[in-house]
C-alpha positions in Angstrom: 17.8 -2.8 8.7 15.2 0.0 8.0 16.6 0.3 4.1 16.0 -3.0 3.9 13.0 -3.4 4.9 11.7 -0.6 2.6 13.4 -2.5 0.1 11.3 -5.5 0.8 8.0 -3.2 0.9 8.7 -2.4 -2.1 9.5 -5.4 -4.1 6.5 -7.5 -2.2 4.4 -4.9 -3.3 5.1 -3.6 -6.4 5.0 -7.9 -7.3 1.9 -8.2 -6.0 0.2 -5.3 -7.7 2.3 -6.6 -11.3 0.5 -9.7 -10.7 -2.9 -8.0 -10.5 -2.4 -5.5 -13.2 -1.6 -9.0 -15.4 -4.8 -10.5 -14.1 -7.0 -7.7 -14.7 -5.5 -6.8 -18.0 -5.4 -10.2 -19.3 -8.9 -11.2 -18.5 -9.4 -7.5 -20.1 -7.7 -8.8 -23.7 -9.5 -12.5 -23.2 -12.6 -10.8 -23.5 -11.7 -8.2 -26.0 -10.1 -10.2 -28.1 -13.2 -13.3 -27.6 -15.5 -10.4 -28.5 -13.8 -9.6 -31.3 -13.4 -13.2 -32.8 -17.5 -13.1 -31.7 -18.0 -10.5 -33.9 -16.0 -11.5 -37.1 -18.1 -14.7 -36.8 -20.9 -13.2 -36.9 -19.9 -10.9 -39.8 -19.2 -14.2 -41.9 -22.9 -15.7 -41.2 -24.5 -12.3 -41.9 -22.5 -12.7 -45.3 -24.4 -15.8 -45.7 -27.7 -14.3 -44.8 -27.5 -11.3 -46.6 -26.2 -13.6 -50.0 -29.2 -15.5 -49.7 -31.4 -12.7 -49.0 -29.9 -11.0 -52.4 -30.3 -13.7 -54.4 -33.9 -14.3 -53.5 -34.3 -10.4 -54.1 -31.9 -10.1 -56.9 -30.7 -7.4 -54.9 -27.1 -6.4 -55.0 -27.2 -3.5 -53.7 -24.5 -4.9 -50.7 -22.3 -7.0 -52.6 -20.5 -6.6 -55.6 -20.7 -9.4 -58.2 -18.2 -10.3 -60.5 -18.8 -12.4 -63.4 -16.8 -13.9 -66.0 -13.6 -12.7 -66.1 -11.4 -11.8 -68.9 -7.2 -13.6 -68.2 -4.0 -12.2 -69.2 -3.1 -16.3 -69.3 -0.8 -16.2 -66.7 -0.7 -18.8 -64.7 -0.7 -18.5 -60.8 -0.6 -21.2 -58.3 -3.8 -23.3 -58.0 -3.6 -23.6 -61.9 -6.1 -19.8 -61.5 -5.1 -17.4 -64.5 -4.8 -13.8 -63.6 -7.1 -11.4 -64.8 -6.6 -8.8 -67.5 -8.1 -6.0 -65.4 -8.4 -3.8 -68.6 -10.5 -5.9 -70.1 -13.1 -6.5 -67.4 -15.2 -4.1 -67.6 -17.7 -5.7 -65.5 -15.5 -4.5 -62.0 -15.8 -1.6 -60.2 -12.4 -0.8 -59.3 -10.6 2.4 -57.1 -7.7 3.3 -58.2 -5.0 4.6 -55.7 -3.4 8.4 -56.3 -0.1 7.2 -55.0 0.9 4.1 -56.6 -1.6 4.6 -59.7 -2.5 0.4 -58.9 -6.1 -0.9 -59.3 -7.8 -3.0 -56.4 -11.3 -4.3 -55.2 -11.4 -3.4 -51.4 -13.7 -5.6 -49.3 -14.5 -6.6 -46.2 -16.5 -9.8 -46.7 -16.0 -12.2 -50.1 -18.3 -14.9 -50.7 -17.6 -17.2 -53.0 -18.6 -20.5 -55.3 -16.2 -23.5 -55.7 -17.2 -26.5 -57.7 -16.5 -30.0 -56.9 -12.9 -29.3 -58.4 -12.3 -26.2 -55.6 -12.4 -23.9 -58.9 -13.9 -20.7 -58.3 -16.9 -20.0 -60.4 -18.7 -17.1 -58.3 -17.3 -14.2 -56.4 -19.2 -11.3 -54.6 -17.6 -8.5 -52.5 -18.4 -6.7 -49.7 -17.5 -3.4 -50.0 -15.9 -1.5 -46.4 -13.4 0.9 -45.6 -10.6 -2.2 -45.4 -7.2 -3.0 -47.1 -7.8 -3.5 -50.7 -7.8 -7.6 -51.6 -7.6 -8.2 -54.9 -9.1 -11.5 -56.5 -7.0 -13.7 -57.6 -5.7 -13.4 -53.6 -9.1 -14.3 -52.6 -9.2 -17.2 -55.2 -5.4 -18.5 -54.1 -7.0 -18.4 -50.1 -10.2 -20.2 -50.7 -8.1 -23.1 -52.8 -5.6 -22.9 -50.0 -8.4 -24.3 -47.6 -9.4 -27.3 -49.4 -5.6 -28.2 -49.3 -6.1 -31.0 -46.8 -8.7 -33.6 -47.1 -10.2 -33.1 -44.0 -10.7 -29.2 -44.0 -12.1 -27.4 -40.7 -15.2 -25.9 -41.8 -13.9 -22.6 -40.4 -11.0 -21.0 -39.3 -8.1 -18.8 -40.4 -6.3 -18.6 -43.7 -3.4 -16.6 -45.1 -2.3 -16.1 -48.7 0.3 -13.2 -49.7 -0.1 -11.5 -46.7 -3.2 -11.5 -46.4 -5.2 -12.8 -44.0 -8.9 -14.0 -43.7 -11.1 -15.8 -41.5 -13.3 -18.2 -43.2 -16.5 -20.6 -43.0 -17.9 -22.9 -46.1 -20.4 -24.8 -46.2 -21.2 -28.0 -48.6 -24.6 -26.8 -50.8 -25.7 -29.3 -53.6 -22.9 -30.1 -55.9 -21.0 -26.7 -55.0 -18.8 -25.4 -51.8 -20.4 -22.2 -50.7 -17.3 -20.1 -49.0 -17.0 -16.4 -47.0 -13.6 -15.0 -46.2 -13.7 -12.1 -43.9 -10.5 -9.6 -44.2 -8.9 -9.4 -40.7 -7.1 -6.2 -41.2 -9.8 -4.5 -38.9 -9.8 -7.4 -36.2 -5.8 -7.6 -36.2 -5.7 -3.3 -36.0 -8.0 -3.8 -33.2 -5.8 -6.4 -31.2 -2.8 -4.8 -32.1 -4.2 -1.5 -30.7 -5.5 -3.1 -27.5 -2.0 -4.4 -26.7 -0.7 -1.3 -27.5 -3.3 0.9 -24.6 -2.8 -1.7 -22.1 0.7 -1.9 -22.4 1.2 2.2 -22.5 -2.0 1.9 -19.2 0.3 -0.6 -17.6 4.0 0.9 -17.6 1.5 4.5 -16.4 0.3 3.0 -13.7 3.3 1.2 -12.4 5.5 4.5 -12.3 2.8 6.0 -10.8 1.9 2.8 -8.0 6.4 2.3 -7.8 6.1 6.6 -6.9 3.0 6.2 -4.4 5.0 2.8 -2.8 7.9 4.3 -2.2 6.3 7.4 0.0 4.6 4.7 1.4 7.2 2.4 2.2 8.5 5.6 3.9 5.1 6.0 5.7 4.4 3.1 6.7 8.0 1.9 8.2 8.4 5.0 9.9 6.6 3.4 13.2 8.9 0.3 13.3 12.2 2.5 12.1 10.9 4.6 15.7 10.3 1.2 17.7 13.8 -0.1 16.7 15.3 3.3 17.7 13.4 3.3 20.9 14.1 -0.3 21.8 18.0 -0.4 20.7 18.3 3.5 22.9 16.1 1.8 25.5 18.4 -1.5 26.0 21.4 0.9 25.8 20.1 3.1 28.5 19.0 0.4 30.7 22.4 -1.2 30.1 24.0 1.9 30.9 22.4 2.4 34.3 22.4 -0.8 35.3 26.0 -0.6 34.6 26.8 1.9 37.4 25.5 0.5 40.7 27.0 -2.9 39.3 30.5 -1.0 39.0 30.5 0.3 42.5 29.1 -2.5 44.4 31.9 -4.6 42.7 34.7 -1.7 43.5 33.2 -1.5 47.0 33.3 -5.8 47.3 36.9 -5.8 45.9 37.8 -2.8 48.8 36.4 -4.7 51.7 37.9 -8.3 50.2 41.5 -6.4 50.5 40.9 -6.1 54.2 39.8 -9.5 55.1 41.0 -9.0 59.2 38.9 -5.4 59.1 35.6 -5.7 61.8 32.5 -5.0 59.7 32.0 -1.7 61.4 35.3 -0.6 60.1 34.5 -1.5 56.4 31.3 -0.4 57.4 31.4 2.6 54.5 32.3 0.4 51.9 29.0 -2.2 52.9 26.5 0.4 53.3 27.6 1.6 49.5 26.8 -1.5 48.4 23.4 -1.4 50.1 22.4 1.7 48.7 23.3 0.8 45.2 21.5 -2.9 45.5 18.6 -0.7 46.5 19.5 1.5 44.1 18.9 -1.0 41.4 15.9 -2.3 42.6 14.3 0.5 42.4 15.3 0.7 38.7 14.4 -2.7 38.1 11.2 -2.2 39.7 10.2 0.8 37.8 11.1 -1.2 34.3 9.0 -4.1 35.5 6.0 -1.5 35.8 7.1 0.2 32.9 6.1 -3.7 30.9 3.5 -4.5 32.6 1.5 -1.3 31.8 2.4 -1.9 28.4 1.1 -5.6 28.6 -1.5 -5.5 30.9 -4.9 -4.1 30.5 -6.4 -3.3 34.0 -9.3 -3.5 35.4 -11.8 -0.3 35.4 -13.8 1.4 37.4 -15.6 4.4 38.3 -14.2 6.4 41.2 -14.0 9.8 42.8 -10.8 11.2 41.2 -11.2 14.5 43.4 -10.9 12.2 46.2 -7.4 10.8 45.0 -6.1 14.0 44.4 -6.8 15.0 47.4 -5.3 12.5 49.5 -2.1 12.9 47.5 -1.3 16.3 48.2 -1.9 15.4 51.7 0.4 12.5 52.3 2.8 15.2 50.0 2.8 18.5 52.5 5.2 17.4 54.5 7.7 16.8 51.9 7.0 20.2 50.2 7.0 22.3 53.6 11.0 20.3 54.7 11.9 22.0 51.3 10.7 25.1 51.7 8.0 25.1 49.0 4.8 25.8 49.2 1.3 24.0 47.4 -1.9 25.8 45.9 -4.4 23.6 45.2 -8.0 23.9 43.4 -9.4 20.8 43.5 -13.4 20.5 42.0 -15.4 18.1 44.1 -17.2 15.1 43.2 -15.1 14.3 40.2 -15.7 11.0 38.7 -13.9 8.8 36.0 -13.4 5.3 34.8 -10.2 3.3 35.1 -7.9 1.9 37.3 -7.9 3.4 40.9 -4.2 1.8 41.9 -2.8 3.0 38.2 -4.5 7.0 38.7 -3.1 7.0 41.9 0.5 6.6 40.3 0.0 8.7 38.0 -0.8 11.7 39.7 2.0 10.7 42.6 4.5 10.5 39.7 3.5 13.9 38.6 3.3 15.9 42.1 6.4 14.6 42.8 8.0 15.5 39.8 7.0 19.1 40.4 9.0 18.7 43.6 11.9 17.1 42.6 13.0 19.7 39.6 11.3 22.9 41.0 14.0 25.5 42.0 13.7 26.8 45.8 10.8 28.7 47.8 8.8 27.5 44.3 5.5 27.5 44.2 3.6 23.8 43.3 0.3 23.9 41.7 -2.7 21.1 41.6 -5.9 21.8 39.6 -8.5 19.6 38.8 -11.4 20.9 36.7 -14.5 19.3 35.0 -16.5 21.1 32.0 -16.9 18.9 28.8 -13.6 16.9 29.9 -11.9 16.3 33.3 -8.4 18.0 33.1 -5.7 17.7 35.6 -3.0 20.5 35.7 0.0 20.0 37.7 2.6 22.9 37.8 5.3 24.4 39.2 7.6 27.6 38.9 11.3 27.2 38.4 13.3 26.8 35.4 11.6 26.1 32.3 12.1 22.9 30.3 13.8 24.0 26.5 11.1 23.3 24.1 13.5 21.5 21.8 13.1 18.8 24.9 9.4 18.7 25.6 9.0 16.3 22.9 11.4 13.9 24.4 10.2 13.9 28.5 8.3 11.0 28.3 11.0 8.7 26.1 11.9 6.3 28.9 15.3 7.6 30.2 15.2 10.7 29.1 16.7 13.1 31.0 16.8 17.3 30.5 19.5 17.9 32.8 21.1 14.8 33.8 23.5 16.3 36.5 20.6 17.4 38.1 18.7 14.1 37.8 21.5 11.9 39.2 21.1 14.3 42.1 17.4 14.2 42.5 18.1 10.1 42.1 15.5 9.4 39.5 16.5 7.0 36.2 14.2 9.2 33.6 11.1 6.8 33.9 8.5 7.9 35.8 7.4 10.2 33.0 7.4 7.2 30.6 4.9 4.9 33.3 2.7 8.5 33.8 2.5 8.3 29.6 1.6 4.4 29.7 -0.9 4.8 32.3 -2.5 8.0 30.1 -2.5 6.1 27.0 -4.0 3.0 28.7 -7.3 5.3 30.2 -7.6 6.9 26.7 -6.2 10.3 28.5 -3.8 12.7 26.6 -0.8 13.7 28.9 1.5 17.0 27.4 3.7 19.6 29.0 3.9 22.9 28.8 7.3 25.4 29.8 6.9 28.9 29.6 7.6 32.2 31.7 9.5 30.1 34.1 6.7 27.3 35.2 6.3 24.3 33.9 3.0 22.4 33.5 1.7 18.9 32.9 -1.9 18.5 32.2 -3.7 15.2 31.8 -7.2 15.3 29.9 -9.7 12.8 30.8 -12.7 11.5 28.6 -15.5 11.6 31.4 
């Protein structure tokens, strides 16, 4: 059931934290990518600016014009004749050291169209972008005027190439700009790429950091199920005792049905002392839930007072078994919580030092007051193996079960003395050395 549940943990959570990484890193590439398209448009009106701006300057210091030129006569689609680059020598060209190939590189390209979509006027931007030769850049601007009712911008593609455009309608001529979108594509494509390599980063390390968690966090309810399922078998197991004998005990006296009741009277009196018997258990478990349930009602009181009292109504019981008590009990203590609940507490615990203190032992009480109030309750006997002490107050828990079955205790008392600690905000722990054993409870005054 545990492996499961970390298995569920996990897959809840690494879901929800997939869908957040996709919201966050798509609303990242919305606005990336938005920003981008932002600033491609307003590269293409800047083009448009800046042509005007040239012209009224006769300024081309920005753009590249190229005038009339000379064709090889060979046709390419669009009826547009491609150019005999060697005989224009009005071009600035770049020639590439690999493939030896001549080509204009730009980044925008305005151009001229007449009423016929025949281009008439060409000026390039130059830019550090893929080289776009013109006879490209005069197929894509005829390619937009393919339908009759043109969008005055968007995207066109022609041999690979791909450009964003706007034209405008200016006297008896189109007036268009084409903006290369090498950069903007490079720049999308290399966003994907970062979030993508960020994403799978992060969900390694969030799936690593979940599982240790999933450990972590189902550890408490792993330990709940193991306390409840070793609690119900305990509890069944001692239950399951008393109920054995009484019905051994009823079957013995229903084979002598002519017997007096004084002569079956062994066999009745075992069942009353295991009825009582489990009573008492029952009893103790109901305590045992309802200081888990309930929240009491506080109060200040003299707990030097209680103590007191105790070993009192206790000295009797310690003296018949040869024992004897030191006490050192600080006066006028005062703390808050429950007067009937302390009083349990400190019975459980004084008479625990009883029960499993060897012989002629010597019981200790101390109750002392600096920045805390601590109580110390010891005795001298054999000491509890420290591979134990972390166990005494699991409910049924015994150290020396012989010796408990003797003593007639279930292993509970230690378990309501925890409750009733953890309920005043106290700390309860034991300590077993040098043959005495001591439980100290610390109060926050």
């Amino acid at each position: 059931m545990i492996k499961k549940l970390r298995i569920r943990f996990l897959l809840v959570n690494m879901s929800l934290l997939l869908l957040t990484m996709l919201g966050v890193f798509s609303g990242i590439f919305v606005i990336m990518y938005h920003s981008e398209i932002a600033q491609s448009e307003g590269i293409i009106e800047h083009a448009f600016v800046m042509h005007e701006s040239d012209l009224n300057n006769n300024n081309h210091n920005d753009f590249f014009i190229i005038p009339n030129i000379s064709t090889s006569g060979e046709s390419t689609p669009f009826g547009i004749k491609k150019p005999d680059w060697e005989k224009s020598e009005a071009f600035r060209f770049e020639a590439s050291s690999q493939t030896g190939q001549k080509s204009l590189r730009g980044d925008t390209i305005f151009l001229k169209l007449d009423s016929n979509y025949k281009v008439f006027y060409t000026e390039y931007q130059f830019s550090e972008l893929g080289a776009v030769d013109k006879v490209t850049v005069e197929i894509a601007a005829n390619k937009i005027f393919e339908s009759d009712n043109a969008a005055q911008t968007g995207i066109v593609e022609y041999d690979g190439e791909k450009f964003r455009y706007k034209y405008e309608k200016i006297e008896d001529y189109y007036a268009v700009v084409l903006l290369n979108r090498a950069n903007e594509i490079s720049v999308v494509k290399r966003l994907i790429s970062t979030l993508w390599g960020i994403g799978a980063a992060l969900l390694v390390v969030l799936l690593t950091l979940s599982f240790f968690l999933s450990k972590w966090l189902v550890a408490p309810t792993a330990q709940a199920y193991t306390s409840q399922t070793r609690f119900v078998s305990d509890a069944a197991h001692e239950l399951k005792t008393p109920l054995t004998v009484i019905a051994t005990n009823i079957e013995a006296v229903l084979s002598n049905p002519n017997d007096t009741v004084e002569e079956q009277k062994k066999w009745l009196v075992c069942v009353r002392d295991e009825a009582m018997r489990m009573s008492k258990l029952t009893n103790e478990l109901l305590k045992l839930t309802k200081g888990q349930a309930n929240k009491s009602i506080h109060t200040e009181f003299n707990l030097s007072d209680v103590v007191n009292d105790i070993c009192i109504n206790f000295e009797v019981l310690i003296f018949e078994k040869n024992k004897t008590l030191e006490t050192n009990i600080k006066e006028n203590v005062y703390i808050n919580g429950n007067l009937d609940s302390i009083k349990q507490l400190v019975t459980i615990l004084v008479d625990n030092a009883i029960k499993y203190s060897t012989d002629y032992a010597i019981l200790g009480v101390i109750l002392k007051s600096n920045k805390k109030v601590e109580l110390v309750i010891s005795n001298t006997g054999s000491e509890i193996p420290q591979e134990d002490i972390p166990h005494i107050f699991d409910r049924f828990y015994r150290v020396d079960s012989s010796r408990t079955k003797s003593t007639g205790g279930f292993g509970l008392g230690l378990s309501i003395a925890k409750n009733i600690a953890d309920e005043h905000n106290a700390k309860i722990y034991c300590k077993s050395l040098n043959n005495s054993t001591s439980f100290i409870v610390e109060f926050i005054k």
